[in-house]
C-alpha positions in Angstrom: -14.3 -8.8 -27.1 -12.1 -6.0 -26.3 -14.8 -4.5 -23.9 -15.3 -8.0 -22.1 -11.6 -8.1 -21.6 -11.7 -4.4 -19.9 -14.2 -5.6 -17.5 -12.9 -8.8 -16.7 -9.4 -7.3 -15.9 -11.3 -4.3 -13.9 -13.7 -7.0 -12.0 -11.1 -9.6 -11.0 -8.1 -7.0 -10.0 -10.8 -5.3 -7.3 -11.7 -8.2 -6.5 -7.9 -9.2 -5.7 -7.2 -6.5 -3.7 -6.8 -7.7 0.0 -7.4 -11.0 -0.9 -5.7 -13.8 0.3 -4.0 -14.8 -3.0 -1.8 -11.6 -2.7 -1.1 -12.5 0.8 0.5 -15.7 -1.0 2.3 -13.9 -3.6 3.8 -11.7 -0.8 4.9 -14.8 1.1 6.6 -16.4 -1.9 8.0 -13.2 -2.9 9.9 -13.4 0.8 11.5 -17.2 -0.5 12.1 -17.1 -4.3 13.3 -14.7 -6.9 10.4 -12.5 -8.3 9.9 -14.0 -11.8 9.8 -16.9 -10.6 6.2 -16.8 -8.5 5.1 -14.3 -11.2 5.3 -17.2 -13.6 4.3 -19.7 -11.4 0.9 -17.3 -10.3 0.8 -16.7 -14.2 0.6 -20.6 -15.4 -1.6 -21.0 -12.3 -4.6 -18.3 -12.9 -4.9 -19.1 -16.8 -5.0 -23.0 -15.7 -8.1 -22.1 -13.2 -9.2 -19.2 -15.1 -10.0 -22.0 -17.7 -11.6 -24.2 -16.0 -14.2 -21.6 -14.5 -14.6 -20.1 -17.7 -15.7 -23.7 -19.2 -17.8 -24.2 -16.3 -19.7 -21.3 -16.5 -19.9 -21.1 -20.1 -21.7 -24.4 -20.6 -22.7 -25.8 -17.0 -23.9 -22.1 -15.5 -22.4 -21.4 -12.4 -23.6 -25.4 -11.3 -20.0 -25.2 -9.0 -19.4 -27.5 -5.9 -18.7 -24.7 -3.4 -18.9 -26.0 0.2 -16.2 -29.0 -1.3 -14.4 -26.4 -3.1 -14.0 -24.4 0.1 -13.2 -26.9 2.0 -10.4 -28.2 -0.3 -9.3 -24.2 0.4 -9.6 -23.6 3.4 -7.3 -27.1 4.1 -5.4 -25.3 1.4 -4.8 -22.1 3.3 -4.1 -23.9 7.3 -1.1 -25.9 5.6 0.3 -23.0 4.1 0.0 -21.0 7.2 1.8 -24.1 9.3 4.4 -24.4 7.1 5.4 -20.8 6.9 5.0 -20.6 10.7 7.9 -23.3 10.3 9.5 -22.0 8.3 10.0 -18.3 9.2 9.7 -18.3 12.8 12.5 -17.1 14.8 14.7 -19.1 17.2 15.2 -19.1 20.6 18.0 -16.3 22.3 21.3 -18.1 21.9 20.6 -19.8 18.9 22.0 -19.3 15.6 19.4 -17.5 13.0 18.1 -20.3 10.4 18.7 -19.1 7.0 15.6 -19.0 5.0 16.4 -20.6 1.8 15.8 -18.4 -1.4 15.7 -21.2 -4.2 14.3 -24.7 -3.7 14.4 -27.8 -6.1 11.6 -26.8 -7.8 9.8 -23.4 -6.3 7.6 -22.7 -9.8 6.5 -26.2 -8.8 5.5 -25.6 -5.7 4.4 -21.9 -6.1 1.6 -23.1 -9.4 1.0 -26.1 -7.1 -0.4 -24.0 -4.2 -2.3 -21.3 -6.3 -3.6 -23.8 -7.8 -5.2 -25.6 -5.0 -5.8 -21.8 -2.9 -7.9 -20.4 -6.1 -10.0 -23.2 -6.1 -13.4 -22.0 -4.5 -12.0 -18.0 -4.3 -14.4 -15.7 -5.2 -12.3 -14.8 -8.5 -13.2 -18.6 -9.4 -17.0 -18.0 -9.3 -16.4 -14.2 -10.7 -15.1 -15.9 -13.2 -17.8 -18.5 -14.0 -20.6 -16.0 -13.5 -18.9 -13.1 -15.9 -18.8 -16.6 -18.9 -22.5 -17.0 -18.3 -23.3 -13.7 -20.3 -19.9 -12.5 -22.0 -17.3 -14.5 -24.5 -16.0 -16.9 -23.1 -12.2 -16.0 -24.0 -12.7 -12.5 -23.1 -13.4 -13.3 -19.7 -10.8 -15.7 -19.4 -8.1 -13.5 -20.5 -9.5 -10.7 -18.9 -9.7 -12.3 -15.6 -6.0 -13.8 -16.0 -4.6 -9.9 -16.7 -6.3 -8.7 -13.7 -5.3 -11.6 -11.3 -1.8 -11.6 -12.5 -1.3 -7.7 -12.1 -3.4 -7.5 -8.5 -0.8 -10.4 -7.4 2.4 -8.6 -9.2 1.3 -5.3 -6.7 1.4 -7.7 -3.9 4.9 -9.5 -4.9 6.2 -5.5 -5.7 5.0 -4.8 -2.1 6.8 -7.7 -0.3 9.7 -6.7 -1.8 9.9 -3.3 -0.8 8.6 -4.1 2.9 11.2 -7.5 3.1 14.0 -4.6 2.6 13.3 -3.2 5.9 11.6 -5.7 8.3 12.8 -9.1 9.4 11.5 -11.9 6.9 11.0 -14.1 9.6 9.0 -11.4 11.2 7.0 -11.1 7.8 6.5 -14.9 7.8 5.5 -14.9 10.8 2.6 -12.2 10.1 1.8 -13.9 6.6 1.7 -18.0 8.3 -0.5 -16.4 11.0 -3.0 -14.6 8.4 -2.8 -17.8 6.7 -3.9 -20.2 9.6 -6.9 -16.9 10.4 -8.6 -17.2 6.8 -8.3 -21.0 6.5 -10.0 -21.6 10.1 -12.8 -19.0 8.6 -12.8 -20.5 5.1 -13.4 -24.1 6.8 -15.7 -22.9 9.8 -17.7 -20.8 6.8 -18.0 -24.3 4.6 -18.6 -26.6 7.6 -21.6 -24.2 9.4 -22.6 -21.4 6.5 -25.4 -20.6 9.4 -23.2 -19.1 11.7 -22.9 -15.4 11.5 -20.0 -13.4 10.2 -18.7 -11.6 13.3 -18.9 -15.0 15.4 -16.5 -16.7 12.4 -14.1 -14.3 12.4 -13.9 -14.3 16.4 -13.7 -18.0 16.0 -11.4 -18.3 13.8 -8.8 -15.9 15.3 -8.5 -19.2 17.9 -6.3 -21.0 15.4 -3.2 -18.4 15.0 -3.3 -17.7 18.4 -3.2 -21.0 19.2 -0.3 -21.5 16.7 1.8 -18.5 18.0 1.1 -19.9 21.6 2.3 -23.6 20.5 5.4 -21.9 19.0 5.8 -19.5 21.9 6.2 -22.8 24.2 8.4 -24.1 21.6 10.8 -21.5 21.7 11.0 -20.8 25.6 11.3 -24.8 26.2 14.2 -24.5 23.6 16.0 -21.1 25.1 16.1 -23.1 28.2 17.7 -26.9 27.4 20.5 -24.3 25.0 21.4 -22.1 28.4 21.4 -25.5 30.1 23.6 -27.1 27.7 26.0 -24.6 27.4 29.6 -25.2 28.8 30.4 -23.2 32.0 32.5 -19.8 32.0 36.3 -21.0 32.8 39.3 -18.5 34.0 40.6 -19.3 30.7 37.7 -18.7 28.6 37.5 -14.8 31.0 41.1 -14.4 30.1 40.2 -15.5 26.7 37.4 -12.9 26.7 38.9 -10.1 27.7 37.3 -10.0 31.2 39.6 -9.7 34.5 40.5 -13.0 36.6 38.0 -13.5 39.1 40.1 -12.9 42.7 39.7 -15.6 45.4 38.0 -14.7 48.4 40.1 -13.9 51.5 
C-alpha cells in the first residue's frame, strides 16, 4: 500500500502543476486567510478523490466526461466573471473598492467550487484509472496528498506575489485565465473534433471579450464621475492652496 500511496502522490502533484485548480487556490488565497482554503481544498479533494476512486474501482473508468466537462467548464466561466467583478479596478476618481478578506462562510464557498471545478479534471480520471489496478485506499489517499500539496505551492505562491502586485491586478489576471480555460473546457466538450490550436485561439475570444466589456465599463464610469463632480470655486482654490484667479482687465 505504501508503494501505491508514493505513486499516487507523485502522479497527481505533476499532474497539478499548472493546472487550473492551483490557479483557484491562488485566487482564494488573494480573499481568505490561508488555512482556510487549505481546508476547504483538503475536505474538497478527499470528497472527489472518493468518489473516483469508487468509480474506478468497481465501474472501470465507465465516467460521463463530455457532461462532466461541461458541468466544468460552466464551473470555470463563473468563477472567472465573478473574480473579474470582483477584483477589477475602478475608474480614475473613484475610490478603490476594498476586496473583502473574510466572507460569511468562505470554507463554504471555497469546498463548494473545488468541488464542482474537479469534477471532470484530469486528476478525477487519474484517479479512477490508477483504482482500476492498485488498492483502492492507496490511491485515494495518495491522490488527496499530492493534490493538497500541488494546491498548498500555489496558495504559498499567491501569497508571496499578492505582497508586491496589486490584488486587483492579480484578480484580474486569475478571472481572465479563468474565463480562457472554461471557453476551451466547454468548446473541447461541445466539438471534441476541433483541433487543439483552433480551441485555444477560440477560446482566447471570451477574456478578451470580458476585459473589453469591462474596459467600456470603466471609461463610461470615469466619465459620468468627472461629469458629476462639483465645479472648482475661489473658495475651494483658496481652500486648496492655489492663488485667486485675477479678473481679466
Amino acid at each position: 500500500m505504501i508503494a501505491t500511496v508514493l505513486l499516487s502522490i507523485g502522479i497527481v502533484f505533476l499532474a497539478e502543476l499548472g493546472d487550473k485548480s492551483q490557479l483557484m487556490a491562488l485566487t482564494f488565497a488573494l480573499r481568505y486567510r490561508w488555512w482556510v482554503v487549505l481546508g476547504g481544498i483538503a475536505t474538497a479533494t478527499a470528497a472527489v478523490h472518493l468518489i473516483s476512486v469508487g468509480v474506478g474501482y468497481f465501474l472501470g473508468t465507465a465516467l460521463p466526461t463530455r457532461a462532466i466537462a461541461l458541468v466544468a467548464a460552466v464551473t470555470f466561466l463563473a468563477v472567472g466573471l465573478w473574480t473579474l467583478r470582483e477584483h477589477f479596478g475602478p475608474a480614475d476618481g473613484q475610490p478603490e473598492p476594498k476586496t473583502p478578506k473574510t466572507a460569511s462562510a468562505p470554507f463554504f464557498v471555497v469546498l463548494s467550487a473545488f468541488l464542482l471545478a474537479e469534477l471532470g479534471d484530469r486528476t478525477m480520471f487519474a484517479t479512477a484509472a490508477l483504482a482500476t489496478d492498485f488498492d483502492w485506499a492507496g490511491v485515494w489517499l495518495g491522490s488527496t496528498i499530492g493534490m493538497v500539496a500541488a494546491d498548498a505551492l500555489a496558495i504559498a505562491v499567491g501569497m508571496l506575489v499578492g505582497k508586491h502586485l496589486p490584488e486587483h491586478a492579480i484578480g484580474i489576471g486569475s478571472g481572465l485565465l479563468f474565463l480562457y480555460f472554461g471557453a476551451a473546457t466547454l468548446l473541447g466538450a461541445a466539438a471534441p473534433a476541433l483541433p487543439g490550436p483552433l480551441v485555444a485561439a477560440v477560446a482566447l475570444s471570451a477574456p478578451a471579450a470580458a476585459l473589453g466589456v469591462l474596459l467600456a465599463r470603466r471609461a463610461v464610469e470615469g466619465r459620468r464621475s468627472a461629469s458629476d463632480r462639483p465645479p472648482f470655486t475661489e473658495a475651494a482654490r483658496i481652500t486648496a492652496g492655489q492663488s485667486p484667479r485675477r479678473p481679466a482687465r
